[in-house]
C-alpha positions, 0 to 999 in steps of 0.5 A: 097367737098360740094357733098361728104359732102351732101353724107355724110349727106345722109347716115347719115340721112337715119340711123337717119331716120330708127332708126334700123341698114339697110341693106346695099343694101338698103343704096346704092340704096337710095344713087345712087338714090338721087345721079344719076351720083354716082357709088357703088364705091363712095358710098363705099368710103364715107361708108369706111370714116364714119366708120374711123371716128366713126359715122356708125358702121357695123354689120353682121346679122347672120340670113339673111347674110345680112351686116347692118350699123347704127349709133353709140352712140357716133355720134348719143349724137353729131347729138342730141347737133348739134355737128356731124361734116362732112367736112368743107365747100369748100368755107372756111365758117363753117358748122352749126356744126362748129358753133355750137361747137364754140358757146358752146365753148364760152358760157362755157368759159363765164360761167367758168369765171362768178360768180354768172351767166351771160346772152345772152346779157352779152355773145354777149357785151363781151369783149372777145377776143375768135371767135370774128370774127364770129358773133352770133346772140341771138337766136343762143347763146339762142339756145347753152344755152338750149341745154347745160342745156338739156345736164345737163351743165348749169342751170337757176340761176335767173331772173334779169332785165327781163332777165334769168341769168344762171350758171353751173350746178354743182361746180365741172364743175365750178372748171373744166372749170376755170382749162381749161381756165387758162391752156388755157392762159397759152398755148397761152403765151407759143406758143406766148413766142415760136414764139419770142425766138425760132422758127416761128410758125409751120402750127398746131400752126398757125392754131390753134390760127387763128380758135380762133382769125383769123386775128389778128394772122397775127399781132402776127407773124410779131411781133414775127418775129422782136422779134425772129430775135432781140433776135438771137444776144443775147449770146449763152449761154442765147438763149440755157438756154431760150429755155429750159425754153420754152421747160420745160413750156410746159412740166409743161402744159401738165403735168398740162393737163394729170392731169387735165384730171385724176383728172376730169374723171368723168366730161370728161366721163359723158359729153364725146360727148361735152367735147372731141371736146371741149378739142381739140379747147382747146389744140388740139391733134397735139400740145400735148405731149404725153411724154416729158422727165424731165429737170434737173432743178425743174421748169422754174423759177429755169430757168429763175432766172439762165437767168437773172443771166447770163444776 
């Protein structure tokens, strides 16, 4: 895993390098040269990869007949922020850019949550319970923050105890994040609320929760599992009506998403490179409907109250 992300990196870093698109020839020699035991066949395959995931692009030069290869918009905007992703690392740790994207996570989260502004030192004395198991230093929240107001998100405030305060660039991002934040607690009491009436975690929602809080997941599950196996004795009729609720909330989330998405696609568009990748640690594309069919009953509350009636 850590050579073919080297490889990866190599192509990538010959494209940045020539600014223009090169000849593919050209870029398998400079690869077989740099890689010794590495075949045409490899470098291929890594080519094919890079394609599929929107960071090269091929072009066929009319001219010389040559095919070329470059880099895309798109993935050159990630490499600028420090966001262009390649494989993970083999040992388990994350990528530099791995990192980075989940530190912009928690700077804007941080910021969503702030009025008026915040601090580095406010970000690394948070309570906060998102990426605690990782540890970034000051220079690293630093670095996110000025790279998030060259990005045009974030803005100085003022000076305040000789420390720069900062906040978001803009109301509509403020009102934007603060919807993503509270459709992300919601999200994560819908899965909690799942796993203790419904059914044990599936792998994406694990995952998903352990790229967040880590080990403290392991702690969740047991409990959940207790909880699970206690409410199985319940009545029939309450377990059939509580898994509706469950199923209609997380229809009422991600309808709240789709329209959060509309109502702000001017934001997701402008700022595409960061909010993309963004939204997938936010609700990930594995866990969304794309379509969920309506229930008779109007909300969840209209559920629960028919619940605790029959209780």
């Amino acid at each position: 895993m850590r050579r073919d992300d080297e490889i990866d990196r190599c192509i990538v870093g010959l494209l940045l390098d020539k600014q223009k698109p090169v000849p593919d020839a050209e870029i398998c020699e400079h690869i077989c040269k740099s890689y010794k035991k590495i075949y045409p066949t490899t470098y291929s395959s890594h080519k094919k990869k890079l394609m599929s995931r929107n960071i090269i692009e091929r072009f066929e030069n009319g001219v010389r007949g040559a095919v070329e290869y470059s880099m895309t918009e798109d993935a050159k905007q990630q490499q600028k922020i420090g966001i262009l992703r390649f494989d993970s690392n083999a040992d388990g740790t994350l990528s530099q850019e791995e990192k980075q994207l989940k530190s912009f996570f928690l700077v804007l989260f941080h910021a969503s949550r702030n009025i008026p502004g915040f601090s580095v030192s406010e970000i690394l004395n948070s309570k906060s319970l998102e990426f605690r198991h990782l540890v970034f230093s000051e220079a690293e929240i630093q670095r996110s923050i000025d790279l998030l107001r060259d990005y045009g998100l974030l803005k100085i405030l003022t000076m305040s105890d000789n420390e720069m305060r900062y906040v978001l660039s803009d109301p509509s991002i403020q009102r934007f994040l603060t919807c993503c934040a509270d459709l992300y607690k919601d999200l994560i009491d819908w899965v909690i609320a799942k796993w203790e009436y419904i059914s044990k975690p599936t792998t994406e929602e694990r995952l998903w929760l352990e790229e967040i809080y880590m080990k403290k997941v392991d702690v969740v599950a047991k409990n959940s599992f207790f909880e699970r196996m206690s409410f199985k004795k319940k009545e029939r009729k309450e377990i059939q009506l509580t898994k509706e609720v469950i199923e209609q909330v997380l229809s009422e989330i991600d309808e709240k998403f789709r329209d959060l998405m509309r109502s702000n696609a001017n934001i997701t568009n402008k700022y595409k490179h960061l909010i993309q990748p963004f939204l997938e640690i936010l609700y990930p594309k594995s866990m969304r409907r794309s379509s969920w069919s309506r229930n008779v009953y109007k909300n969840h509350y209209d559920l629960m109250y028919k619940i605790l009636s029959t209780s």
